[in-house]
C-alpha positions in Angstrom: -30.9 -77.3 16.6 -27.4 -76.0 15.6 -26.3 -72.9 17.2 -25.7 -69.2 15.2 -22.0 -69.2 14.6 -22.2 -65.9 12.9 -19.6 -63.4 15.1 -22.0 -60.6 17.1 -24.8 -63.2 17.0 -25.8 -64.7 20.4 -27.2 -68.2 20.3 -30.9 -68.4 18.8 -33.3 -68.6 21.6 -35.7 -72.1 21.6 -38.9 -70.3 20.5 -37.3 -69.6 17.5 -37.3 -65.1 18.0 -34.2 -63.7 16.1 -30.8 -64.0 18.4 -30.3 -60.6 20.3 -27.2 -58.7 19.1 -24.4 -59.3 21.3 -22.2 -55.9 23.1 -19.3 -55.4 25.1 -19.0 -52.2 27.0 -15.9 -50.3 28.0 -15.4 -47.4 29.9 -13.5 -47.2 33.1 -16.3 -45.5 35.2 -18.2 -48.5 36.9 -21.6 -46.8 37.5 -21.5 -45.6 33.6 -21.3 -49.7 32.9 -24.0 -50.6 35.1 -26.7 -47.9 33.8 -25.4 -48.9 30.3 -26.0 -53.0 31.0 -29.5 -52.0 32.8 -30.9 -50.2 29.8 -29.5 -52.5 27.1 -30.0 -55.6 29.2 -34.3 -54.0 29.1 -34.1 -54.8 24.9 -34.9 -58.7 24.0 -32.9 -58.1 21.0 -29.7 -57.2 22.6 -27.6 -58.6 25.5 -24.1 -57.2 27.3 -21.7 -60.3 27.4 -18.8 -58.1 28.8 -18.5 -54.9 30.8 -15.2 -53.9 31.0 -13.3 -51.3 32.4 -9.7 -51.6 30.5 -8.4 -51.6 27.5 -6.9 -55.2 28.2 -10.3 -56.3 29.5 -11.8 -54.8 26.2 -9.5 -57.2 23.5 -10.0 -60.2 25.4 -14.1 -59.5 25.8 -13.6 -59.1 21.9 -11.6 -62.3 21.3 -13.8 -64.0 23.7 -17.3 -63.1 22.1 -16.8 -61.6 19.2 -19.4 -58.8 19.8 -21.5 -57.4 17.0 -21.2 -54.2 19.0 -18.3 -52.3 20.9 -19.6 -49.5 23.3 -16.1 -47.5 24.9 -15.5 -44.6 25.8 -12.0 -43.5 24.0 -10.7 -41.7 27.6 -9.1 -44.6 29.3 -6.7 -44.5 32.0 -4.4 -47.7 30.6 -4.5 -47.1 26.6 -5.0 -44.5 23.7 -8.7 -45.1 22.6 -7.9 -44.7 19.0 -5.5 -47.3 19.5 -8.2 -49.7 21.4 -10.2 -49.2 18.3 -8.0 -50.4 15.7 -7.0 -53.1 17.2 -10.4 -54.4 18.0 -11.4 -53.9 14.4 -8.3 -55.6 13.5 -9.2 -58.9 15.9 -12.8 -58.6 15.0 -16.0 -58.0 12.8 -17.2 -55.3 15.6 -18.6 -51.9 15.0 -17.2 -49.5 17.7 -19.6 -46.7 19.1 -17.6 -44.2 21.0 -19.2 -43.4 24.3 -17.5 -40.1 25.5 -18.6 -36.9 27.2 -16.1 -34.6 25.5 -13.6 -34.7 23.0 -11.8 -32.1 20.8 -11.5 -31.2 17.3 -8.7 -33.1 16.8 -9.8 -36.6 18.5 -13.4 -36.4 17.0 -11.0 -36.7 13.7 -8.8 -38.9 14.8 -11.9 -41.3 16.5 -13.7 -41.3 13.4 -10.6 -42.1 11.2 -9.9 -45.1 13.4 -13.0 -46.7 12.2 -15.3 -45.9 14.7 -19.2 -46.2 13.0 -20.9 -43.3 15.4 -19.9 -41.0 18.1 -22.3 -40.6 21.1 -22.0 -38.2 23.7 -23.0 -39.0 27.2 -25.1 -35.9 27.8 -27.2 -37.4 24.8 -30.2 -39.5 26.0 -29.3 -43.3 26.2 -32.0 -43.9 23.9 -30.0 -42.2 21.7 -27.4 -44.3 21.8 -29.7 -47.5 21.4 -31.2 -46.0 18.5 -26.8 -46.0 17.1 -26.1 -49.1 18.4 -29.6 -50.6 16.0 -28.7 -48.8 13.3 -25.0 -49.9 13.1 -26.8 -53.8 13.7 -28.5 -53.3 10.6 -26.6 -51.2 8.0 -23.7 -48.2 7.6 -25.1 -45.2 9.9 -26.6 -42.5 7.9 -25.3 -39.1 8.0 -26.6 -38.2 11.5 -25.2 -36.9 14.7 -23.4 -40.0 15.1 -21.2 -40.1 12.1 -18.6 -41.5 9.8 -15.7 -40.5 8.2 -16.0 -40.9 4.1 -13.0 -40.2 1.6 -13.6 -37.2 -0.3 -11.5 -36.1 -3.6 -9.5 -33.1 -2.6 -9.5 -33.6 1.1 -6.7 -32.9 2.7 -4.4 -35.8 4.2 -3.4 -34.3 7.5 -6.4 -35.6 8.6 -7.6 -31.5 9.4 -10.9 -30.8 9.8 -10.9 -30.4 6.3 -11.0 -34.2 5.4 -15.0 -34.2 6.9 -17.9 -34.1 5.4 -20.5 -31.0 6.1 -22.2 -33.1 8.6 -19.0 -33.9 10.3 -18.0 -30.5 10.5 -21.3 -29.8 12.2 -21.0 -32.6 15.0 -17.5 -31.1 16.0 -18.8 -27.9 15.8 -21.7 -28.6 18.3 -19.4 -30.6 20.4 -17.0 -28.2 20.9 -19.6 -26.0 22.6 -20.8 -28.1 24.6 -19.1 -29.5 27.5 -20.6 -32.4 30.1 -20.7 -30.3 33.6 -22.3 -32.9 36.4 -25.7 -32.8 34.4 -25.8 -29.9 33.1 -23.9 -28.7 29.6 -22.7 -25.0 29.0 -21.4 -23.4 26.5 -18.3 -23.2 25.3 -16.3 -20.9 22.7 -16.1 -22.2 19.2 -13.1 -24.2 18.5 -11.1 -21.8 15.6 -11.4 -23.3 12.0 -15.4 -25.1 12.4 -17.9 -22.7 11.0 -21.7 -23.8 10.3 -22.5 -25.7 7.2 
């Protein structure tokens, strides 16, 4: 029987069940990566082929396996994030997920003009983020919490929180009044400029 080739596709197991969806995580906290691999590694149709903790470790897990998946968190101690994510859609057919527990108005922009498919936050359940990492398996995300960036006639350029949609506007919103504190999120003052939609 001749193996999947397809990139993101791990081989087809013998009793013939659809090949899980293969993911590489990155973020440079180790215990994040091994709650992450435990939960994932508890779905049949998905399996962790690289946990990594660099951005270097990240491109060559993504040359290496050619993920369907890329779960990172964008605050790495070696690289810019936004950076990490171009160039792994560059090398590869992956869909990034951003993994983070905080970001400001101006990353959440600048993460979702990259070409990242969704934004998670870590004080969101994990089976949150499975629920993301499914959904970007299958299709586009829909206009959820974990969003993406669409051109719109008339938007600005500058990449200002302007240039997102409604729904957009409302994720940075909420995110910028929460903040992750141990378990626990409080809130935070609005960030100037993101009113409700």
């Amino acid at each position: 029987m001749a193996r999947d080739r397809r990139p993101g596709v791990a081989a087809r197991p013998r009793d013939g069940a659809p090949s899980p969806g293969k993911i590489v995580l990155v973020d440079d906290h180790r215990e994040v990566l091994v709650c992450l691999r435990e939960f994932i590694q508890q779905n049949s149709d998905l399996v962790v082929v690289a946990a990594c903790r660099c951005a270097d470790e990240a491109i060559l897990a993504v040359q290496q396996y050619q993920p369907a998946v890329v779960i990172l968190d964008v605050e790495l101690p070696d690289r810019n994030g936004v950076e990490l994510i171009r160039d792994i859609i560059a090398i590869s057919e992956a869909k990034v997920i951003v993994f983070t527990a905080a970001l400001q108005k101006a990353k959440i922009v600048s993460v979702l003009r990259s070409g990242a498919k969704t934004i998670v936050f870590k004080y969101q359940p994990v089976s949150f983020l499975m629920s993301c990492v499914r959904e970007v398996l299958v299709k586009e995300p829909r206009n959820t919490p974990h969003t993406t960036i669409r051109k719109r006639p008339g938007a600005a350029v500058s990449g200002g929180v302007e240039a997102l949609s409604p729904r957009e506007r409302e994720v940075a919103r909420l995110q910028s009044r929460l903040e992750m504190g141990g378990q626990q999120c409080r809130p935070l003052p609005q960030l100037a400029g993101l009113e409700a939609s």
